[in-house]
N, C-alpha and C positions, 0 to 999 in steps of 0.2 A: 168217629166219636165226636160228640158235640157237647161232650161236661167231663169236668174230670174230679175226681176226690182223692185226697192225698194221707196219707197217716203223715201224722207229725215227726214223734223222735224217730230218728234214724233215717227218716227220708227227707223232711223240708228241713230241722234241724238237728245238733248235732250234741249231745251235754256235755259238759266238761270234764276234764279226766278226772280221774278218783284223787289223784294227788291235787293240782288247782283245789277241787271240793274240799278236801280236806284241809288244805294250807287260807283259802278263806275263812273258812269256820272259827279255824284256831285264832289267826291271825284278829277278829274280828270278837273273841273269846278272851283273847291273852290270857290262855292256858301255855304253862310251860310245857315245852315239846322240845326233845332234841333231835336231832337231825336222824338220827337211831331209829330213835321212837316213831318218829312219823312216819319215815321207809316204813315199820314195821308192820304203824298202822293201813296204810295205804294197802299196801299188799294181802293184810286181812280183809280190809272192808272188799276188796277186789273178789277174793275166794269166794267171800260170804254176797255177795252181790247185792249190795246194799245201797249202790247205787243208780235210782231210777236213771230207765234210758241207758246204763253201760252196760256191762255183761251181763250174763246169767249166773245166778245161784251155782257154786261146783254141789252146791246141796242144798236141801230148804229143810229145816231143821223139821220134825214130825210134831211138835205141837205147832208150827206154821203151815201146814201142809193145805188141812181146807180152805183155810184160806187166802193160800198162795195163790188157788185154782180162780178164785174170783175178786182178788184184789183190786180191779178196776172197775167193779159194781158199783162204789159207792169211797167216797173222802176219806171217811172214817177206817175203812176194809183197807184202802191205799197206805194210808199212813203207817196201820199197825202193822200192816205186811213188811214195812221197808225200815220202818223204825225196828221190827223183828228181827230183822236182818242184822240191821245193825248192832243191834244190842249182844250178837253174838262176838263182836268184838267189844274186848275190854279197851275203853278209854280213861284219861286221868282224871274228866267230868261226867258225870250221867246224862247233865243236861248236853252234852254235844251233841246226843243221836237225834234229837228233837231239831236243835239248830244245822244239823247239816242237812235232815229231811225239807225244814225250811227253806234252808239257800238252793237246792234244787229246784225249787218254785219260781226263782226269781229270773228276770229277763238276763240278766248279766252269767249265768250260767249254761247258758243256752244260746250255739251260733249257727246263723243258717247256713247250708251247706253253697259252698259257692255261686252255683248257677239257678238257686233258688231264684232271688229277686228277678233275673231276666226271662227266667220261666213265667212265672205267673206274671210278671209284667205283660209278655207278649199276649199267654193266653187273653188277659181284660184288654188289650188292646184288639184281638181276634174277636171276643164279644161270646169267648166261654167262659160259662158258668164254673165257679171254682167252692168244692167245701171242701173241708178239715174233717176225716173221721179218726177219731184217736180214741186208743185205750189208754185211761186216763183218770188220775184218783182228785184233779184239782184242775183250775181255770187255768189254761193256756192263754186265752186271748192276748192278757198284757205283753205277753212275750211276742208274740205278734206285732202288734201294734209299738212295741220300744224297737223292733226290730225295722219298722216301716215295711211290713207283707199285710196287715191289717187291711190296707186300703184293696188288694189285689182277691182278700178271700167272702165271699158271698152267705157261707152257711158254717159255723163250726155244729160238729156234731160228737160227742162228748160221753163216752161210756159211762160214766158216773153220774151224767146228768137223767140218763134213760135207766140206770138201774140194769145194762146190756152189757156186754163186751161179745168186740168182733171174735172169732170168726160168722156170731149170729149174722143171721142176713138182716135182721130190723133194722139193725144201727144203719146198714148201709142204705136199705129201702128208705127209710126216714132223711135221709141225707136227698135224696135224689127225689122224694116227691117236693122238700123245704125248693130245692132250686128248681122244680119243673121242668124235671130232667126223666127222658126213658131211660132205665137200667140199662137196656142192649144197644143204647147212643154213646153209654159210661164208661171213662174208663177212670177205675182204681188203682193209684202207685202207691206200693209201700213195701218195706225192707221185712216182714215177715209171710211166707209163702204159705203157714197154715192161718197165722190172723186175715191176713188180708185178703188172701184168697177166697175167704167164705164170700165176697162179691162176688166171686160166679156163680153163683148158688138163684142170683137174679137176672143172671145173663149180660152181667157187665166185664168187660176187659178187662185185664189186668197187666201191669207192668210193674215187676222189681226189680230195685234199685238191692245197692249191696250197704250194708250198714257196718260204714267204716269211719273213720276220722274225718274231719272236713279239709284235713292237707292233703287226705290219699284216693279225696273222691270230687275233684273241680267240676267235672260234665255230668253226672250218671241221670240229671232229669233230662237232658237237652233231649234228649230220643223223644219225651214225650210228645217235645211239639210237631214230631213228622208224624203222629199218631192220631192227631187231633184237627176236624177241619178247623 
């Protein structure tokens, strides 16, 4: 393999838990909360999976449903979907569904998973090509770039900017003609086996990573580099 393309959440980084999420918002809200209430909430917004990058929906309510299915099409389709989510939990402010979808955006919510930096360090030291294909309702970069990985990635490629989401194969062929890369030179890592997977569809490799916490996953890119000339 002589390029590699990574998905973001759950492979290169990692979001913060629902509680942190929630205790910023508030905290940065000064809405009364007791220690109760927040367990409470935390645990709903959990169910309801309302937040981006952590689990999954235990259900996606049926007037959310179509467009659960293409949420990462586009800003707007992302937001509603997740502010949707949320809004299934009752909070003491309306506006918090809004400002917690917000603080998900921001770089401080978001940590790279240990062996990130030395990964892609090594790759731009090896002299391979590196993009970012992610499903995704808003600009990643900054998060990148506050993190110090900006310098190490080549091409981001961005569901929402293409109006795509993986598992299509465009997302990922656009990826790999942006770096002037053959498909069957590629390889693709990322933590979901039907999204990320659609890159064999163009004859590129694939390796997954397991999408856990960043305490209980220190190595899972290192394999990459015995993968890649």
């Amino acid at each position: 393999m002589t390029a590699v393309l990574f998905d973001f959440s759950g492979t290169l980084f990692r979001v913060e838990s629902t509680e942190s999420w929630l205790r910023g918002v508030v905290a940065d809200a000064e809405v009364p909360f007791t220690e109760a209430e927040l367990t409470a909430a935390v645990r709903a917004l959990e169910e309801a999976g309302a937040l981006p990058g952590g689990g999954a929906p235990a259900r996606v309510p049926a007037e959310l449903a179509g467009s659960w299915l293409i949420r990462d099409q586009s800003a707007a389709l992302h937001r509603a979907a997740y502010t949707g989510l949320s809004r299934q939990v009752t909070l003491p402010d309306p506006a918090l569904h809004d400002a917690l979808y917000d603080r998900h955006m921001t770089p401080a919510a978001w940590t790279p998973y240990p062996d990130a930096v030395e990964v892609l360090r090594t790759l731009r030291e090896r002299g391979v090509p590196v993009g970012v294909v992610s499903n995704i309702g808003w600009d990643l970069r900054p998060v990148f770039r506050e993190h110090g990985l900006d310098r190490y990635v080549d091409v981001y490629v961005l569901s929402y900017e293409h109006g795509i989401q993986k598992p299509d194969p465009r997302l990922f062929a656009t990826a790999c003609e942006a770096l002037g890369a053959d498909p069957r030179r590629t390889l693709m890592v990322g933590d979901d086996r039907r999204a990320d997977g659609g890159a064999t569809a163009l004859g590129c490799g694939v390796h997954f990573v397991d999408h856990l916490p960043v305490t209980d996953r220190p190595d899972g890119l290192r394999p990459v580099l015995d993968l890649v000339s």
